[in-house]
Every structure is written in C-alpha cells, then in structure tokens.
N, CA, C and O of each residue as an XYZ file, in Angstrom:
748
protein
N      -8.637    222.747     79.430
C      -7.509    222.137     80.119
C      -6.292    223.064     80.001
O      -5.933    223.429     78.881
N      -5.592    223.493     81.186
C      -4.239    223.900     81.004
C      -3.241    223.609     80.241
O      -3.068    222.516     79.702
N      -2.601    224.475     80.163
C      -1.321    224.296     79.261
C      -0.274    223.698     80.420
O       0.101    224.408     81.353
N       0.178    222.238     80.245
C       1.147    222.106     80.980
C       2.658    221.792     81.021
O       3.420    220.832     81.143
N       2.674    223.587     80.793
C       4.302    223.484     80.789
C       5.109    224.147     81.670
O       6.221    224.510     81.287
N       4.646    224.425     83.071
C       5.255    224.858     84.227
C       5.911    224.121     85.253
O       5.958    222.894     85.347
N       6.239    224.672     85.749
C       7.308    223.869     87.059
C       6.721    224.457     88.085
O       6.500    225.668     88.056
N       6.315    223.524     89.359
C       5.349    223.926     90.491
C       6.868    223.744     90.981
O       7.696    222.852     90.792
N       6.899    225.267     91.869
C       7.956    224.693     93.335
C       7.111    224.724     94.520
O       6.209    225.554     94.635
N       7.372    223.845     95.406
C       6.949    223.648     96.506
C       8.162    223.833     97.649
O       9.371    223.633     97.536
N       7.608    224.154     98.451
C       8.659    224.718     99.544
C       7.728    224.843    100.911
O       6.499    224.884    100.979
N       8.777    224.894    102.048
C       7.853    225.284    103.442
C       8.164    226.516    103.699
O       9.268    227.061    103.718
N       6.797    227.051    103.956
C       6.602    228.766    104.889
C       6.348    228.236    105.822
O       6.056    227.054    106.000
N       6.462    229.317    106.723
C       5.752    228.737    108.643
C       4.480    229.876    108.057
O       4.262    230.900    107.409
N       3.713    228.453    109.099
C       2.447    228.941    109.681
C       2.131    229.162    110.738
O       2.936    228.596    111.479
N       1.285    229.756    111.381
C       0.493    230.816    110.749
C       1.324    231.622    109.765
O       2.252    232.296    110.213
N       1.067    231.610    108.453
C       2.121    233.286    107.328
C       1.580    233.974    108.167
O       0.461    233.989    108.679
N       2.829    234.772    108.302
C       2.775    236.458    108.798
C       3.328    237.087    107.345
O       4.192    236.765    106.529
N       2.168    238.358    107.506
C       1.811    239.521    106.389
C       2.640    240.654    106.924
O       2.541    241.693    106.270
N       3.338    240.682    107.838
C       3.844    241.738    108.602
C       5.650    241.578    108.265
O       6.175    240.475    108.113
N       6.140    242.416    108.219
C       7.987    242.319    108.045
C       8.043    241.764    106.946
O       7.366    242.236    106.033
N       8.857    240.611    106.718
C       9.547    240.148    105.802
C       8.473    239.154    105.391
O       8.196    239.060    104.195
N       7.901    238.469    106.217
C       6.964    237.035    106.411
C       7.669    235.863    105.328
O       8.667    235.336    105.819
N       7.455    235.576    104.509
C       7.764    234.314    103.375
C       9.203    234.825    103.135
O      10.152    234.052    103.265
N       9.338    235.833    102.864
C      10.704    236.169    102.514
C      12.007    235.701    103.809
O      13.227    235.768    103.663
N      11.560    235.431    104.523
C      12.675    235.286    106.278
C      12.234    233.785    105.708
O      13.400    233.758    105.313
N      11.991    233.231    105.524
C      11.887    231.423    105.213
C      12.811    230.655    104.291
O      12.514    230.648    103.097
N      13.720    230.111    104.628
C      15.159    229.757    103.865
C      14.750    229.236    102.737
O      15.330    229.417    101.666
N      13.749    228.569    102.884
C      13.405    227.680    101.607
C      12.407    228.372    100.805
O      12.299    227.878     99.683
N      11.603    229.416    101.045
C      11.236    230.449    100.153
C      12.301    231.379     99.149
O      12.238    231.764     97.982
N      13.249    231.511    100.198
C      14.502    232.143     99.560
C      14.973    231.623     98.149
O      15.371    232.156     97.113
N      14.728    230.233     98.621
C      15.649    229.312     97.069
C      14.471    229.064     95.963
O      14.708    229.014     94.756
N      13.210    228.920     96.518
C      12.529    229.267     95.365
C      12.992    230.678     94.935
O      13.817    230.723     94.022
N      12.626    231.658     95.400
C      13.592    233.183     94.824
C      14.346    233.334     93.726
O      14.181    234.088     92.766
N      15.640    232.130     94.072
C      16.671    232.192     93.783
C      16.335    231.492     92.378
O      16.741    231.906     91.293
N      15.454    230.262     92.593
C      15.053    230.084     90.689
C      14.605    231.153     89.716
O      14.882    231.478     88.561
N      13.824    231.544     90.642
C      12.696    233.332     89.477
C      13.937    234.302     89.356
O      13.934    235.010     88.349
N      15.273    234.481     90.457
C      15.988    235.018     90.125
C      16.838    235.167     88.628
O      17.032    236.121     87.875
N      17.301    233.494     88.596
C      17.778    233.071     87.864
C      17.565    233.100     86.373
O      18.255    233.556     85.462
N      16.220    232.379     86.397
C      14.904    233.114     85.092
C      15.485    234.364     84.927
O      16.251    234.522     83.976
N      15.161    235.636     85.989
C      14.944    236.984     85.264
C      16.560    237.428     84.911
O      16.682    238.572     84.473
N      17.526    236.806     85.030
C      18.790    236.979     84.630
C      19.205    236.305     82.923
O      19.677    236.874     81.939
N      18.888    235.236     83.092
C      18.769    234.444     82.036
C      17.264    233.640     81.480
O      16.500    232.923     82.125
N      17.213    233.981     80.354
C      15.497    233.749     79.818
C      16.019    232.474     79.543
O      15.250    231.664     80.059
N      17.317    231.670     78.763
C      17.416    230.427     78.890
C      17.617    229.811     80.113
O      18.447    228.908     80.015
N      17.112    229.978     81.377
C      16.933    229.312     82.520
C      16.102    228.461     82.443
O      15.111    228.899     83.028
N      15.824    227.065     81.901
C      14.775    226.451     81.846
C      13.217    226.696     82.923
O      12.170    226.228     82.477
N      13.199    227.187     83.839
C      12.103    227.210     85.051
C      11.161    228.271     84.187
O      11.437    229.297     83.564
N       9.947    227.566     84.429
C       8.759    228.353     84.388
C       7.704    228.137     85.388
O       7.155    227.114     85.797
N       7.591    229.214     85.631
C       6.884    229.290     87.355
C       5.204    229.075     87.312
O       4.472    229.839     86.683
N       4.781    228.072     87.975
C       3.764    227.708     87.948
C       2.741    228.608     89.061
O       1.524    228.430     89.019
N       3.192    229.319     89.781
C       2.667    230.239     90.486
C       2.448    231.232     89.793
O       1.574    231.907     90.337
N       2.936    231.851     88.486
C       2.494    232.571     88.359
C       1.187    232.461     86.812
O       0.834    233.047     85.789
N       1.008    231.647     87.387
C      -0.085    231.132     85.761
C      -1.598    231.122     86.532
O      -2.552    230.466     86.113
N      -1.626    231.930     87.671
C      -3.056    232.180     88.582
C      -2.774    233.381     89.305
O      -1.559    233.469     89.485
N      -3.306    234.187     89.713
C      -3.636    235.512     89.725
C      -2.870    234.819     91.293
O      -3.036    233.624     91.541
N      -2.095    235.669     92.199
C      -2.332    235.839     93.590
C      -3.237    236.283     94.379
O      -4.116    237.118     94.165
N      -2.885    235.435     95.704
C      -3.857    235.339     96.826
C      -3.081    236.112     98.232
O      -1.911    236.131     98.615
N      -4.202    236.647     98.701
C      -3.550    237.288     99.862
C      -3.373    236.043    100.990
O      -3.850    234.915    100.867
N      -2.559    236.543    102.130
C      -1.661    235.802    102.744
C      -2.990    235.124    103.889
O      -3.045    234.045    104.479
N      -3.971    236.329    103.855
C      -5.116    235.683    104.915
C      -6.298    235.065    104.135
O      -7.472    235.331    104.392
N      -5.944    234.318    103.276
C      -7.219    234.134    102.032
C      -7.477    232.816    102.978
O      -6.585    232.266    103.623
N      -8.950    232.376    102.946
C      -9.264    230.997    103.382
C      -8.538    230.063    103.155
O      -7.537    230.503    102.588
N      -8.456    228.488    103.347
C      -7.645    227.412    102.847
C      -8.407    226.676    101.786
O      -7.915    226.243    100.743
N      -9.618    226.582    102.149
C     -10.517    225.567    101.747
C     -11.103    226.220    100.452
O     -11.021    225.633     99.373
N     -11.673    227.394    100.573
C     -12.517    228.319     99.667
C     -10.841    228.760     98.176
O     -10.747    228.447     96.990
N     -10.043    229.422     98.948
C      -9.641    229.629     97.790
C      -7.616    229.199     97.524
O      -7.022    228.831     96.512
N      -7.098    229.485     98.985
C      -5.611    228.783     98.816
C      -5.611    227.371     98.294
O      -4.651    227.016     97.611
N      -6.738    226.404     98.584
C      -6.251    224.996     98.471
C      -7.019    224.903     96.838
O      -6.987    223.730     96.467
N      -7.428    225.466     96.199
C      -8.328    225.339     94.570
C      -7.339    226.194     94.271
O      -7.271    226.076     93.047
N      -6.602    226.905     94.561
C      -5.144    227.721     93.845
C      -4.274    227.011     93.539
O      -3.881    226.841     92.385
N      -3.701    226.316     94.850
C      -2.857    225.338     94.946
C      -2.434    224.308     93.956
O      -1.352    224.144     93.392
N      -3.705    223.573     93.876
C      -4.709    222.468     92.777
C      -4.604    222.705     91.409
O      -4.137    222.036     90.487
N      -5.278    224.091     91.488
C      -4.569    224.775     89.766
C      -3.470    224.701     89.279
O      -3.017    223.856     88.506
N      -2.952    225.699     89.772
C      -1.188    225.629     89.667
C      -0.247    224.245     89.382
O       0.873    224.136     88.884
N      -1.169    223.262     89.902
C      -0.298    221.589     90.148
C      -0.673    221.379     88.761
O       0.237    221.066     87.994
N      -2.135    221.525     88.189
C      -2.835    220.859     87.001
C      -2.158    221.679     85.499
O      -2.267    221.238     84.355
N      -1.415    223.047     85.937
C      -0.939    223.857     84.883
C       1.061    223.092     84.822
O       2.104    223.318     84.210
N       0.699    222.437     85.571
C       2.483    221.829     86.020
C       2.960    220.557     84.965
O       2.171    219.902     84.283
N       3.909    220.439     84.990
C       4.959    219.298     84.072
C       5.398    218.176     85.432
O       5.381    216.946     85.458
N       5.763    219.132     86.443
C       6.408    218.995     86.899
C       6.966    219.760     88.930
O       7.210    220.964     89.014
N       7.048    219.006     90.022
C       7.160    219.641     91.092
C       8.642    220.161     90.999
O       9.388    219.728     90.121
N       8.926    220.802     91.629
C      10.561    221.071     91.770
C      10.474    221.671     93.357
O      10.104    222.805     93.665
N      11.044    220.285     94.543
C      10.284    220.221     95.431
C      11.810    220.703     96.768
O      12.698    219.855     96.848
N      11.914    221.594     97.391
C      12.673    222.183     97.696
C      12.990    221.513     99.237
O      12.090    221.745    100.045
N      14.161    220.701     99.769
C      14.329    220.082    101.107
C      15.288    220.311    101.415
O      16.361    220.131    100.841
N      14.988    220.877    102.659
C      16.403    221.233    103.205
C      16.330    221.177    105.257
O      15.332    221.073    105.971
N      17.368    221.262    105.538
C      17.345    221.200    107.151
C      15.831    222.183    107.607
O      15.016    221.878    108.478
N      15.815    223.035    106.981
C      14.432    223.956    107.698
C      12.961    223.618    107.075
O      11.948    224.262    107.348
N      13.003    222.711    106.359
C      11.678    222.060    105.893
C      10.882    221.690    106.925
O      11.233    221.235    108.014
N       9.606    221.946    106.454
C       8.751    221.242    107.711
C       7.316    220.915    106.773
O       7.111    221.382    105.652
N       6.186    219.795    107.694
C       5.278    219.700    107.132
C       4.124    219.849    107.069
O       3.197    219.111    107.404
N       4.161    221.397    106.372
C       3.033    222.653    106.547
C       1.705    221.780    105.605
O       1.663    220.885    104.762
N       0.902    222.500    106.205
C      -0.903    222.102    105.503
C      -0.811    222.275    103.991
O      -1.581    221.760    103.181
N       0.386    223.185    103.665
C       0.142    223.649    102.124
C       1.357    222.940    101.352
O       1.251    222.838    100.130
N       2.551    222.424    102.014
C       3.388    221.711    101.062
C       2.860    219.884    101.369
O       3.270    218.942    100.690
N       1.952    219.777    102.463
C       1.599    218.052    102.559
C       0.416    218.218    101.028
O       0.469    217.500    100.029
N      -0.457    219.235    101.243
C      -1.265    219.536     99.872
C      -0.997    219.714     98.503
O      -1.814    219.579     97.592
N       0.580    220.125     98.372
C       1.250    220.164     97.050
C       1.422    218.585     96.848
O       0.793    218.006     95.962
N       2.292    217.920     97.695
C       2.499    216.925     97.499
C       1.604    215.621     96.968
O       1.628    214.960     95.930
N       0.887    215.580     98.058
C      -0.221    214.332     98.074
C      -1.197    214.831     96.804
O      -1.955    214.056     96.221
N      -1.077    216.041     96.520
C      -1.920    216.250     95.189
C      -0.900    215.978     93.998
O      -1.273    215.227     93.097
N      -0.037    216.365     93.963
C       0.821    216.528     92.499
C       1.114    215.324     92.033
O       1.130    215.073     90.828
N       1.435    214.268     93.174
C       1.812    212.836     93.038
C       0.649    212.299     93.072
O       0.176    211.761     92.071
N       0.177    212.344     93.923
C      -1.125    210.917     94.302
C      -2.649    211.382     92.840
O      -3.529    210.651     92.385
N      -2.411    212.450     92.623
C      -3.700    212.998     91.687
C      -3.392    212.962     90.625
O      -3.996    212.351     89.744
N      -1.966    213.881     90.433
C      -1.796    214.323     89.060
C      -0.485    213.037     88.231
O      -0.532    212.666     87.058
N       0.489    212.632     89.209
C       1.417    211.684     88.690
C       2.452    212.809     88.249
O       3.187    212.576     87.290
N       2.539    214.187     89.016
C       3.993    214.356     88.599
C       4.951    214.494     89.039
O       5.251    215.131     90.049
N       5.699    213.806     88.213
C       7.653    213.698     88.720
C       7.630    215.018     89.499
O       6.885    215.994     89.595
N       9.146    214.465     90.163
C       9.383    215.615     91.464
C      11.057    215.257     91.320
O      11.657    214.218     91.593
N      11.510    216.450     90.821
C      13.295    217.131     91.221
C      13.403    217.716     92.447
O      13.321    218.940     92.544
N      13.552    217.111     93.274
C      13.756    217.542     94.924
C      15.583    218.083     94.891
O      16.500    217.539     94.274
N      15.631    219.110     95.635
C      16.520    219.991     95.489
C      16.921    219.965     96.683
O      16.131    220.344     97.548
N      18.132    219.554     97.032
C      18.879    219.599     98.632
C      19.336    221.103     98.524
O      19.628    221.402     97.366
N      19.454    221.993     99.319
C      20.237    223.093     99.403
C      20.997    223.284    100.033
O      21.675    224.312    100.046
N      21.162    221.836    101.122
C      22.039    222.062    102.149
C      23.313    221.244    101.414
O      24.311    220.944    102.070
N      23.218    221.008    100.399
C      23.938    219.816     99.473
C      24.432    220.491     98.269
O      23.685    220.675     97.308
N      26.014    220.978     98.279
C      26.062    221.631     97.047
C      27.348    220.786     96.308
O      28.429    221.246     95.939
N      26.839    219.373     96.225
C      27.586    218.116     95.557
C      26.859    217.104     94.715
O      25.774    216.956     95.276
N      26.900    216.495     93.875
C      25.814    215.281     93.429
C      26.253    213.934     94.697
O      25.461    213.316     95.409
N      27.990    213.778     94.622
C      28.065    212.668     95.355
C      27.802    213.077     97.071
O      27.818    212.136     97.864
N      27.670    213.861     97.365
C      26.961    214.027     98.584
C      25.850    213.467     98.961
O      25.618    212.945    100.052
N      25.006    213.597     97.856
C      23.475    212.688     98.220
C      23.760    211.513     97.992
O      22.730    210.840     97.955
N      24.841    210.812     97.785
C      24.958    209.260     98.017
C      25.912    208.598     98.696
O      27.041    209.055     98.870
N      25.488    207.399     99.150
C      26.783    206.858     99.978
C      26.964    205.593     99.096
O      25.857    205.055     99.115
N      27.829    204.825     98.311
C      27.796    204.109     97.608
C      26.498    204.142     96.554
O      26.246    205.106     95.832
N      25.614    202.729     96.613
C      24.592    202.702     95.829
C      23.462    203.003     96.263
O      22.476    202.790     95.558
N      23.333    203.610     97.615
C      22.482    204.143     98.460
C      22.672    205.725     98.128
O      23.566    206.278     97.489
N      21.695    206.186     98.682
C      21.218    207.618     99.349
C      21.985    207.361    100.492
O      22.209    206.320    101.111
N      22.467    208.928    100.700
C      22.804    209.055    102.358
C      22.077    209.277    103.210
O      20.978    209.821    103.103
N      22.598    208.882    104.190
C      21.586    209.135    105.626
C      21.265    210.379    105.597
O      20.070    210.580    105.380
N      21.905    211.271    105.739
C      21.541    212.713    105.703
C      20.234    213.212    104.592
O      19.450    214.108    104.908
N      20.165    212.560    103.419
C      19.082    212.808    102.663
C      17.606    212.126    102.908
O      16.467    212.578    102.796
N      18.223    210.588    103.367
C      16.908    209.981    103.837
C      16.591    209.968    104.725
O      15.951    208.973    105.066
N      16.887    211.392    106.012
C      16.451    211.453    107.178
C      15.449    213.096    106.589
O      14.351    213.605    106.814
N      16.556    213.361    105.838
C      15.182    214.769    105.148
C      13.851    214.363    104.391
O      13.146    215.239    103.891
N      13.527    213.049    104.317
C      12.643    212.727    103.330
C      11.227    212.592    104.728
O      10.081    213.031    104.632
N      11.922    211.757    106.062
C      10.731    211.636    106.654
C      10.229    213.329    107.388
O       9.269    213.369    108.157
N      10.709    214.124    107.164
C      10.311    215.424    106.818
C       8.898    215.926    106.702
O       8.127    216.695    107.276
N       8.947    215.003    105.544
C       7.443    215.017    104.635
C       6.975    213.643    104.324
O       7.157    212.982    103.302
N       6.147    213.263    105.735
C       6.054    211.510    105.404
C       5.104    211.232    104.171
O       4.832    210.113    103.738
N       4.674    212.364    103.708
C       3.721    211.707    102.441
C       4.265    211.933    100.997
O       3.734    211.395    100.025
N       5.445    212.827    100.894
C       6.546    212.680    100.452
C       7.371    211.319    100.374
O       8.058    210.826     99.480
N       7.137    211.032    101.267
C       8.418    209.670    101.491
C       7.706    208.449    101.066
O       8.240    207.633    100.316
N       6.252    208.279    101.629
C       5.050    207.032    101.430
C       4.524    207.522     99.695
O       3.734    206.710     99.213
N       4.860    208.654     98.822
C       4.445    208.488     97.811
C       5.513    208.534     96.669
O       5.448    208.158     95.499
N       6.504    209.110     97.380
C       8.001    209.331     96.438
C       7.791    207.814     95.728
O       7.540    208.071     94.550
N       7.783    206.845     95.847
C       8.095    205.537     94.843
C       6.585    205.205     93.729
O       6.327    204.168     93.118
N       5.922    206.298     93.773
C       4.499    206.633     92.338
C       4.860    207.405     91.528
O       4.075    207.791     90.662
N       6.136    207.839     91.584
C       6.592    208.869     90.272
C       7.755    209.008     90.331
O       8.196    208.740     91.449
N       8.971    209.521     89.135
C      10.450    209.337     89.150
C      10.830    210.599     89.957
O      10.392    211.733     89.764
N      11.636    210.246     90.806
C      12.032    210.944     91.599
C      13.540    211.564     91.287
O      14.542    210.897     91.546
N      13.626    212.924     90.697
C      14.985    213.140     90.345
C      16.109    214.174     92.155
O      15.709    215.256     92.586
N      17.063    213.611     92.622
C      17.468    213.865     93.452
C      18.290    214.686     93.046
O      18.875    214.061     92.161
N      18.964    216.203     93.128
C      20.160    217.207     92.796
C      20.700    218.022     94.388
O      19.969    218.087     95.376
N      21.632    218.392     94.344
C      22.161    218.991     94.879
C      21.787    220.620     94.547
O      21.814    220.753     93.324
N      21.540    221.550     95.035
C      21.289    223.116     95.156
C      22.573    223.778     93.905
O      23.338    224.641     94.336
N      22.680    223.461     92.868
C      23.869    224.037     91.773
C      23.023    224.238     90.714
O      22.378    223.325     90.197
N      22.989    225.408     90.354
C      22.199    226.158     89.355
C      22.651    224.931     88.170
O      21.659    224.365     87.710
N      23.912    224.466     87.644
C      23.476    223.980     86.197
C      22.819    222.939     86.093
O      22.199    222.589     85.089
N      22.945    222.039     87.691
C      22.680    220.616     87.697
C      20.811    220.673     88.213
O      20.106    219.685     88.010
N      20.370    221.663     88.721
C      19.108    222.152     88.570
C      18.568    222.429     86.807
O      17.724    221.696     86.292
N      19.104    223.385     86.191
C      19.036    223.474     84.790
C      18.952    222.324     84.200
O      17.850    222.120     83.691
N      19.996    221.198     84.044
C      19.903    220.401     83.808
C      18.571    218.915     84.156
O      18.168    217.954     83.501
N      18.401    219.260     84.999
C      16.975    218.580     85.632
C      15.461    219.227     84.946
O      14.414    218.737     84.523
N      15.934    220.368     85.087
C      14.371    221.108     84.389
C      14.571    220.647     83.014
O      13.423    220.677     82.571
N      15.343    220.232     82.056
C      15.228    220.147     80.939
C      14.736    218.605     80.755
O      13.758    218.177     80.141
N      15.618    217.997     81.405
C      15.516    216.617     81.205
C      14.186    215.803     81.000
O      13.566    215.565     82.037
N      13.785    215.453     80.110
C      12.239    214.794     79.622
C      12.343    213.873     80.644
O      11.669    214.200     81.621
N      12.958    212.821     80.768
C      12.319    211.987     81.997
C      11.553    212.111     83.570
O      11.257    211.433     84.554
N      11.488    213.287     83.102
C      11.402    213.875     84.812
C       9.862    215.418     84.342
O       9.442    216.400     84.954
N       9.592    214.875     83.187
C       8.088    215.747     82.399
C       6.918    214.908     82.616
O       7.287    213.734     82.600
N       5.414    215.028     82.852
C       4.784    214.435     82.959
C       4.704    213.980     81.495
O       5.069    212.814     81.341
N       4.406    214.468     80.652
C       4.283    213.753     79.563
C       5.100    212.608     78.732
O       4.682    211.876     77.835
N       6.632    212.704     79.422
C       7.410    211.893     78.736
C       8.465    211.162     80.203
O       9.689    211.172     80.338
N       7.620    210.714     80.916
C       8.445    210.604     82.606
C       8.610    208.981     82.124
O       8.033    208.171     81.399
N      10.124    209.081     83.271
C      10.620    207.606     83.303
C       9.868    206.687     84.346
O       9.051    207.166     85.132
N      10.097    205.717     84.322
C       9.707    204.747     85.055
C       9.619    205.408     86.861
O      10.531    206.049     87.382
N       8.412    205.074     87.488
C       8.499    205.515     88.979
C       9.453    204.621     89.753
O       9.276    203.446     90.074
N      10.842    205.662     90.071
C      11.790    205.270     91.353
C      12.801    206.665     91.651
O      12.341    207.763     91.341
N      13.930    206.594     92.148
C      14.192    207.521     93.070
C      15.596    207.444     92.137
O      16.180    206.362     92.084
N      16.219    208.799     91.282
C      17.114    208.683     90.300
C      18.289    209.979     90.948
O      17.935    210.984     91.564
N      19.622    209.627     90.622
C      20.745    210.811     90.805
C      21.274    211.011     89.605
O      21.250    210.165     88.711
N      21.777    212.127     89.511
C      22.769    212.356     88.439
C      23.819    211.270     88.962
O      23.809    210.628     90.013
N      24.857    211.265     87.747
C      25.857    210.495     88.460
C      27.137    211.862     88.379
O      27.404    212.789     87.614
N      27.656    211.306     89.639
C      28.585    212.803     90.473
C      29.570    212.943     89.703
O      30.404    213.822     89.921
C-alpha cells in the first residue's frame, strides 16, 4: 500500500494534448498547478507534495485505458488529498471527470478547490451562501458538483498563504477529514 502523503492536483488540459509548442504549458490552469511546484521549489516549507510525481511519467500519446487512466488511479491512492484547481477556463476533460469520480466516489478524498479567478476569501461568498460566480464554476464539473457533498470540501481563493494554510489543515487529510460538506475560511 502507498504511502499517503501527497496532494493530487487536478486541473483541465484540452484535449486532444498537443505534444507540439507549449501544449499543457498554454493551459491556464496547468499554469497554477506550476505555480504550486513553483512554490515548493522556492520554499521546502511549502506544505504541497506532488502526487504526480510519486509514478514515473507518461508520454502525452500513452493509451487511456492501458496506462494514463491506472496512472491516474495510482497517484489518487498515493494522495491525502485533491487540490482541485477551478477557474473560468476549466472544462470537463476525460482525465479531470476521472480524477474526480475516482478520488471522491473510490477513495473518499477531501478536495481544496482553488478559485484563481478569486484572489479574496469573502469573494467566494455572498452572505451565508457561496456566490453565484463560484456555484456556476462547480456545474463545470457536474460530477464534481453531484459528489462534492461525500467529502469536506475546503473552498480558497488563489493566495499562496491561504492555499498553505489549507494543505496543512488536518480536516481536509484523508486520514483525519471533517465531516462531508462544503467549508470557507472565514474572510
């Protein structure tokens, strides 16, 4: 059994990946995963540990079935935790509906969903609600949205400490997770 103390990020690439130019790298929300491993290699106390890299890489034309989607799977089972990246350019690719519906519906783990278009806590709320703007990004990823209430759902705004702060936080670890519902910092 894996050691599970990684943080799976999930994010959307367009498909078909192109292997050619920039490919994953031109994808906004690849970018901000980036911007976590960035962060890591600046500061080793960056709480994130990358669950991608606890399995060898796969090339960009590797099958789905044979070996991207048993990669995928791995990576989730070596995880604590999703750290699930939404933003205006999200979409719902074969490989982040597969992060999802696996990490939650299989494995039961919490998910820190990261607005990037949101660089406020009270932004993601309108009183005691979520804002519209966040819960129109959720049907995004309808299996995201139909499974978000099976595991605690931590909501942040794109700010490195209040991210930091989320990766640390035990309630939001598979091993020590709070009760399944949909949680904010308070702003």
């Amino acid at each position: 059994m894996p050691v599970r103390n990684g943080n799976y990020a999930a994010f959307y690439v367009a498909e078909p990946f192109s292997s050619t130019a920039l490919g994953a790298h031109a994808t906004p929300d690849f970018v901000y995963y980036n911007q976590l491993r960035m962060w890591k290699g600046k500061d080793d106390g960056f709480p994130f540990v990358d669950s991608h890299d606890k399995t060898y890489s796969v090339r960009d034309g590797s099958d789905w079935e044979s070996t991207l989607k048993p990669r995928l799977r791995e990576r989730l089972r070596a995880s604590q935790n999703i750290v699930l990246f939404l933003s205006k350019s999200t979409q719902a690719s074969r490989a982040l509906i597969e992060e999802i519906d696996y990490g939650i519906n299989n494995e039961g783990l919490p998910v820190i969903v990261v607005y990037p278009d949101y660089d406020s806590k009270a932004g993601l709320r309108n009183g005691d609600s979520f804002a519209s703007g966040i819960t129109s990004l959720w049907n995004k990823i309808p299996i995201f949205k139909s499974s978000m209430g099976k595991v605690p759902t931590l909501h942040v705004p794109h700010l490195k400490d209040t991210i930091a702060s989320a990766l640390r936080h035990k309630d939001f670890m598979l091993g020590t997770k709070a009760a399944a519902k949909a949680y904010t910092f308070s702003p």
